[in-house]
Structures are given as structure tokens and as C-alpha cells.
C-alpha positions in Angstrom: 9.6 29.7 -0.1 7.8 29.5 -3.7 4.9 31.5 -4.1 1.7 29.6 -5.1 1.9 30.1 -9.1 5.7 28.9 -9.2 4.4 25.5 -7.1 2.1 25.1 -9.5 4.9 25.3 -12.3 7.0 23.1 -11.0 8.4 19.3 -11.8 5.1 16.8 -10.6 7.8 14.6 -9.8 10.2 16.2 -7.6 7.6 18.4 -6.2 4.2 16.9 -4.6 1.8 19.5 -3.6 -1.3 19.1 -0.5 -3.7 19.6 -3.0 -5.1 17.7 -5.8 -2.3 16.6 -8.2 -2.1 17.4 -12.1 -0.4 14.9 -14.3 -2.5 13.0 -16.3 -1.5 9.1 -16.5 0.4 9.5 -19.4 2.6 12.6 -17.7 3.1 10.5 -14.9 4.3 7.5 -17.3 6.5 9.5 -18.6 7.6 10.7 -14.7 8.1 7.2 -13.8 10.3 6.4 -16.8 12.5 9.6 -15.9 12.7 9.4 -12.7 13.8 5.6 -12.6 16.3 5.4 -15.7 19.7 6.8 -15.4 23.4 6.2 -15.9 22.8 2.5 -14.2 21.4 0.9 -17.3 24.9 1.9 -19.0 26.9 -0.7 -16.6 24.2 -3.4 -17.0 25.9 -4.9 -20.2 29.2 -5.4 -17.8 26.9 -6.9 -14.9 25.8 -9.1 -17.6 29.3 -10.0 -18.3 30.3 -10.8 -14.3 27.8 -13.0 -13.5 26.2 -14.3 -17.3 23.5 -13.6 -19.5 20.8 -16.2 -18.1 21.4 -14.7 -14.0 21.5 -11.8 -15.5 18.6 -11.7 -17.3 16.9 -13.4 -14.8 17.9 -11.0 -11.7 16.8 -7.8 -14.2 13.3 -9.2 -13.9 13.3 -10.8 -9.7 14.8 -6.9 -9.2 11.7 -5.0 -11.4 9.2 -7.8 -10.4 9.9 -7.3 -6.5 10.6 -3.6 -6.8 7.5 -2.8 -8.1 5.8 -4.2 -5.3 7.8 -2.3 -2.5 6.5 0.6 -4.0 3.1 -0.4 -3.9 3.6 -1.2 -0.3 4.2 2.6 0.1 1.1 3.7 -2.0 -0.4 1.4 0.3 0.7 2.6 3.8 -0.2 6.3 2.6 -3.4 5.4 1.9 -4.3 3.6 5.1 -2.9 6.9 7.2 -5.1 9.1 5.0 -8.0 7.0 5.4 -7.0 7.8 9.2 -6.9 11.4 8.8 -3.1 11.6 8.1 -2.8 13.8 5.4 0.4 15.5 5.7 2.8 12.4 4.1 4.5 13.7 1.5 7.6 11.7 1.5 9.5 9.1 2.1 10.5 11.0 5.5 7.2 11.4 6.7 5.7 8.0 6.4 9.0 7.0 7.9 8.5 9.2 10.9 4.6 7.7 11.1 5.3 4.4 11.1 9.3 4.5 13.7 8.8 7.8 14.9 11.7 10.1 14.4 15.0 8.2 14.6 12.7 6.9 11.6 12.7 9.6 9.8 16.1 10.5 10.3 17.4 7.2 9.1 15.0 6.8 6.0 16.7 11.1 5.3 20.7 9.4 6.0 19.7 6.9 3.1 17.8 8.8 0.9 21.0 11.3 1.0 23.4 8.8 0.3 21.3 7.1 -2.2 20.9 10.4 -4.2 24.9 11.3 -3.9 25.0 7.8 -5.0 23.6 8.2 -8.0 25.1 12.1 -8.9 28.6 10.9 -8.3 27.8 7.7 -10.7 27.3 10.6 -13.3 30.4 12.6 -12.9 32.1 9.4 -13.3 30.1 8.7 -16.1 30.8 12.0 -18.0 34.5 11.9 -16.9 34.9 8.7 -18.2 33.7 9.1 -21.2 35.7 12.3 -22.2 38.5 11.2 -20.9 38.4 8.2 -23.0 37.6 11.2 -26.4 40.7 12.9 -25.5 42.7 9.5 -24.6 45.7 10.5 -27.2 46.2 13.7 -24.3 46.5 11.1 -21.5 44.1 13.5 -19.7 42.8 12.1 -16.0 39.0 11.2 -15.5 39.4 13.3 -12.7 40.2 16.4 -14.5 37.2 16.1 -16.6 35.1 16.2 -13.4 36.8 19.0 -11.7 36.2 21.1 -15.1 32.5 20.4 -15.2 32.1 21.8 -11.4 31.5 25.3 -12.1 29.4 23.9 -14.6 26.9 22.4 -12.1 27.3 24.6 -9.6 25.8 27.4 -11.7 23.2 24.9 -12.5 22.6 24.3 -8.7 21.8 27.5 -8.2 18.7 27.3 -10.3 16.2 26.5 -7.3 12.9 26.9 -9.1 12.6 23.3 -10.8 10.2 24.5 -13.8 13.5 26.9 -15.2 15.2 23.5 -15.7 12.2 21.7 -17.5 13.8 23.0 -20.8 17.2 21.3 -19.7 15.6 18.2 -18.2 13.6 17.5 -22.1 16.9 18.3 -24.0 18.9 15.8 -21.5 16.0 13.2 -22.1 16.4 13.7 -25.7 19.7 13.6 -25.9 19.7 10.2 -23.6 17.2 8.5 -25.9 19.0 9.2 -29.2 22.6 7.9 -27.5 21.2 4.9 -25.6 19.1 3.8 -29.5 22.6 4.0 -31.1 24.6 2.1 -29.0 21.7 -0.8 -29.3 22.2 -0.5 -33.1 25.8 -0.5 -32.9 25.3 -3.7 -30.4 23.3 -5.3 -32.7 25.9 -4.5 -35.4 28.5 -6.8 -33.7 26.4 -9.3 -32.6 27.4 -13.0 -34.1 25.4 -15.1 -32.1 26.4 -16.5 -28.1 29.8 -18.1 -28.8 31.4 -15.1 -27.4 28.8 -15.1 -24.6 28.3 -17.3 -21.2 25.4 -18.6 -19.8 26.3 -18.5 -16.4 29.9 -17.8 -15.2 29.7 -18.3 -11.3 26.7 -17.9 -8.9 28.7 -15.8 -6.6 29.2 -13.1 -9.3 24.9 -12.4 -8.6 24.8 -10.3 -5.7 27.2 -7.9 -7.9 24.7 -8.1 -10.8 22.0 -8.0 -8.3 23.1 -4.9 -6.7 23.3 -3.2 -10.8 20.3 -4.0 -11.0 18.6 -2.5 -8.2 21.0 0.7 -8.7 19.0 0.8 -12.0 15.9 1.7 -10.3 17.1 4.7 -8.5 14.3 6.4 -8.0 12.9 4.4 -5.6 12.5 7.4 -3.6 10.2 9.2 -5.8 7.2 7.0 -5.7 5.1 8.7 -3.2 5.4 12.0 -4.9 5.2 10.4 -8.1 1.9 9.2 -6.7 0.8 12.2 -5.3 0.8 14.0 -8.9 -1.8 12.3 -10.7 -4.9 13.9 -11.0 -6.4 10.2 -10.9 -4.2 8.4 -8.1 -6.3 5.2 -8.3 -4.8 4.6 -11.4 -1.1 4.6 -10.2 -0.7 1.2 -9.5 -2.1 -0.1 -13.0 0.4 3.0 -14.6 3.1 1.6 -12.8 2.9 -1.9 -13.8 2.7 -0.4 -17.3 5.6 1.5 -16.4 7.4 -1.0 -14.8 7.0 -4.4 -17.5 8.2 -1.5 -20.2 11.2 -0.7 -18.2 12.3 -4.2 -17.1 11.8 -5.4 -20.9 14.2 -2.5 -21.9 17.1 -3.5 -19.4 17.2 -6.8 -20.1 17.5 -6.1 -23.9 19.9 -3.6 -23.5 21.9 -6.1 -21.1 22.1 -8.6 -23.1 22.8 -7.5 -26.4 25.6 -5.0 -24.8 27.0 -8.4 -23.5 26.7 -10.6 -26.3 28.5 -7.6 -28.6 31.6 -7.9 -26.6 31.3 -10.7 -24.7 34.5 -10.8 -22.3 35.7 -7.2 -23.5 32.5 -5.4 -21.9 33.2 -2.8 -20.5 31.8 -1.5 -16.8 30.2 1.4 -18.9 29.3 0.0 -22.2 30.4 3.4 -24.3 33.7 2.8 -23.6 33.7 -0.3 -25.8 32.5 2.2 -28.5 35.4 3.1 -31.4 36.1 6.7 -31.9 33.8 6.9 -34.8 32.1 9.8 -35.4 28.6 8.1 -34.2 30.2 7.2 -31.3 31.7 10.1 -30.4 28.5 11.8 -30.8 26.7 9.1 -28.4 29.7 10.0 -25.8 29.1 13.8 -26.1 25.3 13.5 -26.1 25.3 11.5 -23.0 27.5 13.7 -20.8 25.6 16.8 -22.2 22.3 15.3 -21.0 23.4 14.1 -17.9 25.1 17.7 -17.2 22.0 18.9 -17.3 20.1 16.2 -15.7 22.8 16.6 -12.6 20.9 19.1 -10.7 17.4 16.9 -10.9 19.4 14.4 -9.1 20.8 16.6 -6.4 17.8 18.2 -5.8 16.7 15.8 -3.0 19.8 16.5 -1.4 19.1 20.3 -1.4 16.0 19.8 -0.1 16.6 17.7 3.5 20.2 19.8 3.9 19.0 22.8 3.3 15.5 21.9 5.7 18.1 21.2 8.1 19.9 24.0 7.9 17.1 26.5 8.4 15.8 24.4 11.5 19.5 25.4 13.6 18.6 28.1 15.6 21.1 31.5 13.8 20.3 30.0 10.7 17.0 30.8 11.6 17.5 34.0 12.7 19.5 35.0 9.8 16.9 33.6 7.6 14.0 35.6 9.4 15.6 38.9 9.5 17.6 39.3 6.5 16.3 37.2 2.9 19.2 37.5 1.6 20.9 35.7 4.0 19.4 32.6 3.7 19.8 33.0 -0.4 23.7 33.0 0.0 23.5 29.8 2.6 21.3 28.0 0.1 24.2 29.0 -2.3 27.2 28.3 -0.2 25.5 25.0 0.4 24.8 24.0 -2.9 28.3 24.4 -4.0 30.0 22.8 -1.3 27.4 19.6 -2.0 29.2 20.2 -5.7 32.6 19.8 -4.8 32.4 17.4 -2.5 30.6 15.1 -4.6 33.4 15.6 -7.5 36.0 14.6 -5.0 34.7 11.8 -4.3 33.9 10.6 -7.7 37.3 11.3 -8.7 38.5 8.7 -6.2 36.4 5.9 -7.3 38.3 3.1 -9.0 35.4 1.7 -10.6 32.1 3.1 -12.2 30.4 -0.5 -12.3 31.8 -1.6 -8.8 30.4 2.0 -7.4 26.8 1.4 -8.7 26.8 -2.1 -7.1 28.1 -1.3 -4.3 25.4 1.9 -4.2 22.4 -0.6 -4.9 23.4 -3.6 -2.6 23.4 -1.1 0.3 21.8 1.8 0.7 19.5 1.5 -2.3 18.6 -2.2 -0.9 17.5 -0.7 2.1 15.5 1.8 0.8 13.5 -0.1 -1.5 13.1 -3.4 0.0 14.1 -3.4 4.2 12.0 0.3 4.9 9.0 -0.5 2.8 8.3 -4.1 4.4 9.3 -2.7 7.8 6.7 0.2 7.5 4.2 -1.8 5.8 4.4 -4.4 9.1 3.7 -1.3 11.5 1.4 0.6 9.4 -1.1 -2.4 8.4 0.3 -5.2 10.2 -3.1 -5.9 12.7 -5.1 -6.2 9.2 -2.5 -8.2 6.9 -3.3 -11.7 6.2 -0.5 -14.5 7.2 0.2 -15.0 3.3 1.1 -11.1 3.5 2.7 -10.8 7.0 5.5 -14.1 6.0 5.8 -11.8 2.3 6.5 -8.9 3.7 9.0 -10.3 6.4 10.5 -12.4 3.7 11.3 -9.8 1.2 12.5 -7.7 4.7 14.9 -10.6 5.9 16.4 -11.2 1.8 17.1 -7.0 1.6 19.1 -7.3 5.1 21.3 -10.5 3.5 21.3 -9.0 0.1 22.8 -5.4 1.7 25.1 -7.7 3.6 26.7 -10.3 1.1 26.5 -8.1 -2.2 28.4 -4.6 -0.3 31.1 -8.0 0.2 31.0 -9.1 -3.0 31.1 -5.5 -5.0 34.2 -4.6 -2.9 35.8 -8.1 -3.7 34.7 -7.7 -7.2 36.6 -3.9 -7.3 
């Protein structure tokens, strides 16, 4: 349990508090942007190559456009339970559990779970990829590369106050900026105009690109404690949109110049189309080193509901009560098993842009487009207009297809 001044220290983002929040609007931009951009943007370029620029392009934009208002649907239904006196929602857990009840709650805690491992396996292949393909005269495995970084991040796991990683988290964000900025300049570099590129290649390749796309905004998850943060919360919505047109703007640029550069040589993670310069090399390295480090922020949500659960089983909790120390090694224990399990798994995966489709066309489709309709139906329904009621079970009905036919067509596509 963290005392009162360590609360106070930690991440805004990852860590709401009952009181008043502290990040200003231009902290919380900056929260947004972390929390949402990851290793997905890398495998747009190849999404962009599957289904063609213009779909491409185009399903970026539906994806931001239609995302963004899911997560205003969740600002929402907080808002009317604390105008009702509920003022314990937190997370995306609770306002489950207010608006289905329990099985709710513990089906909203499945997907966030896999959602998360999702997205923490999609950087070990990442980072195994990439230095596997450094050290490619060795004919070294991805796999070992992965296995090799696991002490790495379990040591790292083990940090559980989130303000000790702040310094990591900045030098990861740093390092992800400068990387990303010199792939776009080497992408511009090869571009010689659209021969190389198509339009559109076949409408059935866009649930694939589709479910890229919504993998890029992984952090669905974090908008209510996003929310929560901001020492002015009425102005979330107008910092999101801000947040959100930046965001969109950026993926479709990096998309489609990452395609046009080597049109039907793309890669599933655009750095491995990079040469073995010395700049890219150094855009390989920095990458890995900052998603090393940003590893951890990832699998924190995952720490949080297992290890929640694990105090709530009745030895645990006697353990936990009588002896501190106890429940220090379970934590531990826990957080190292979660380690190595998720690096067995990513070193199984066949595909790193397959993976993230098949992550955003299930789980991730669920969580940001089926739960926040669904709870936004039971939470407000009685005082929704008809225009809002057919929206909302619209955009409910599309996630349920969309889950459905792009899980098909990312496991076809692998």
C-alpha cells in the first residue's frame, strides 16, 4: 500500500487518485500521447502495404475519428454516476461493474489483461526482431534476444513505485521520438513518387489494416484515469480532440510514406527495411532501449488486477496481514512469472504485424468500441435521444462484426 506522499508522486496516468487530480492540460496532452502511441505505429507502413494507401489512410482516420468518441462515451457514463453520488469509479472495472454488475467487471478485467499482454508481447517481438536482424551475420534466433532481455525486465518489474521509473519512461520517450523522426527522413529519402505504391489492393485486406489501426490506440484503457488527473477535467474532451487530430495526422503520415518508400518490400515492422547503416542501427538500438524501459509501464495494468486478485484469496490474505514480507515476495514471484510467460509466448509468434491485428480486431475491438456503447446504453439509455441510442447500437453491432471477420482475416493473412 503507498503511503500518501508516494501517491502523490506517482505517474497521473497509470495512477488516478479520489481526490482532486494534478496535471495541467498540457501534462495530460502529453499523457494522452504516451499512453496511446507504441510499437503499433511501426507495423502501420506494412498495413498500408496489405490493404493500399487510400483504405489505409482512410481506415487510420474512421479508427481515430470513432475511437475518440468511445472514449468520450466513458467520460460521459462517469460523469452521470457521479452526478448520482457514485464516486468510487476509477476504472475501466468499476464502471464495468456499475453498469453489468460483476460478471461485468470481471469480463471488462479478462480483456483489459489480454489487451495489455497484447501489447507487452508486441514489444519483445519488437526488440527481438530488430536485434536479431543487427546481429543477422550470427544467424541468432528472435527468440534468443527475448529470452536475454528477461532478467532485464524482471528486475525492472520489481520497481512497484511508478515515479522511480519516470526517469526511464522520459529517456524511452526520448529515445522513441528521435528513432521514429529518422526513419520518416530516411522514408522520405527513398521516396520517388506512387509508381511503387497501390491505391487499393483488395477490400478484404481492410479488416487486417483495420485491426492495426485500432492496435495503435492501445491505450484505450487509460482514459478514465487519464481523465481523472487533470486538475481542470471539463477540459478533457477539448484536450482530447487536440490530442487525438495530432495523433491520427501523425499515423497516417508515417503510414504512408513508410509504404510509398518500399512499396511491396514493406516490411511488417518498418525498421527492418532499414540498411545496416550506422543511422539505422542507431534507430534499431534506440527503439529497443526505449521500449525496454517503457516494458514495465505496459505491464503495470497487469500487476495491478493479478496481484488485486491475489491478495483477495483467503492464505494470501493471511500471509499478507501477518507477515509484510510475505506479500513483497508474492508480488515478486508474480511479476516474474507474468515476465516469462509473456516471453514465451512472444517467441512463438510467427508474425509481429499479424499479432497486432489480430490483438486489435479482438480484444482491443471490444474494449474500445462493444463495452463503451454497451455501458453507455445502460448507464444513460432512459435520457439518450433516438439519434444517440441507433449511434451507439450501431457502433456496438460494427465492433461485434469487426472482432469477428478481422480475428478471420489476420489469421488468414499470417
Amino acid at each position: 500500500m503507498a503511503t500518501g506522499e508516494e501517491a502523490q508522486g506517482k505517474a497521473p496516468l497509470l495512477e488516478p487518485s479520489q481526490g482532486a487530480g494534478t496535471s495541467s492540460s498540457l501534462q495530460t496532452l502529453g499523457n494522452i500521447v504516451v499512453s496511446i502511441v507504441g510499437t503499433g505505429i511501426l507495423g502501420l507502413p506494412f498495413a498500408f502495404k496489405v490493404a493500399g494507401w487510400l483504405p489505409g489512410s482512410l481506415g487510420v482516420a474512421i479508427v481515430g475519428l470513432s475511437m475518440h468518441y468511445t472514449m468520450n462515451l466513458l467520460v460521459r457514463c462517469r460523469s452521470r454516476l457521479e452526478a448520482d453520488g457514485s464516486m468510487d469509479v476509477l476504472t475501466f472495472g468499476d464502471l464495468a461493474e456499475k453498469a453489468l454488475g460483476m460478471p461485468g467487471r470481471y469480463l471488462t478485467e479478462t480483456l483489459v489483461l489480454i489487451s495489455q499482454s497484447g501489447g507487452s508481447v508486441a514489444y519483445l517481438i519488437f526488440i527481438g526482431q530488430n536485434l536479431s536482424s543487427l546481429f543477422k551475420f550470427y544467424s541468432l534466433d528472435f527468440s534468443l534476444f527475448i529470452f536475454l532481455l528477461v532478467p532485464i525486465e524482471i528486475a525492472l518489474s520489481w520497481i512497484r513505485s511508478l515515479s522511480s521509473l519516470a526517469p526511464f519512461s522520459a529517456f524511452a520517450d526520448l529515445c522513441n521520438v528521435l528513432a521514429m523522426a529518422i526513419v520518416v527522413r530516411e522514408d522520405l529519402q527513398l521516396f520517388s513518387g506512387f509508381s511503387n505504391a497501390k491505391a487499393i489492393t483488395t477490400l478484404k485486406a481492410l479488416p487486417f489494416a483495420g485491426g492495426v489501426a485500432v492496435f495503435c490506440f492501445e491505450g484505450f484503457s487509460m482514459t478514465l484515469a487519464l481523465e481523472a488527473s487533470m486538475v481542470q477535467r471539463e477540459n478533457f474532451y477539448r484536450i482530447l480532440s487536440l490530442a487525438f487530430s495530432g495523433i491520427t495526422l501523425v499515423y497516417i503520415i508515417f503510414g504512408f510514406f513508410g509504404y510509398l518508400a518500399y512499396g511491396d518490400q514493406t516490411r511488417d515492422i518498418i525498421t527492418l527495411n532499414l540498411t545496416n547503416s550506422w543511422s539505422a542501427m542507431a534507430v534499431k538500438i534506440g527503439l529497443c532501449v526505449g521500449l525496454t524501459f517503457t516494458f514495465p509501464i505496459m505491464m503495470h495494468p497487469i500487476h495491478e488486477i493479478l496481484e488485486k486478485k491475489m491478495r483477495e484469496v483467503g492464505w494470501v490474505k493471511k500471509v499478507c496481514n501477518d507477515v509484510d514480507r510475505g506479500e513483497r515476495i508474492g508480488v515478486y514471484m508474480l511479476r516474474s512469472v507474468m515476465v516469462l510467460v509473456l516471453a514465451i509466448i512472444a517467441s512463438f509468434v510467427p508474425g509481429f504485424g499479424a499479432f497486432i491485428s489480430l490483438v486489435g480486431s479482438t480484444v482491443c475491438a471490444l474494449l474500445s468500441y462493444v463495452l463503451p456503447s454497451l455501458f453507455h446504453m445502460r448507464l444513460l439509455g432512459s435520457d439518450l435521444s433516438l439519434r444517440r441510442k441507433v449511434l451507439d447500437g450501431f457502433i456496438l453491432v460494427l465492433g461485434l462484426v469487426f472482432a469477428g471477420y478481422g480475428t478471420l482475416s489476420a489469421l488468414s493473412t499470417s
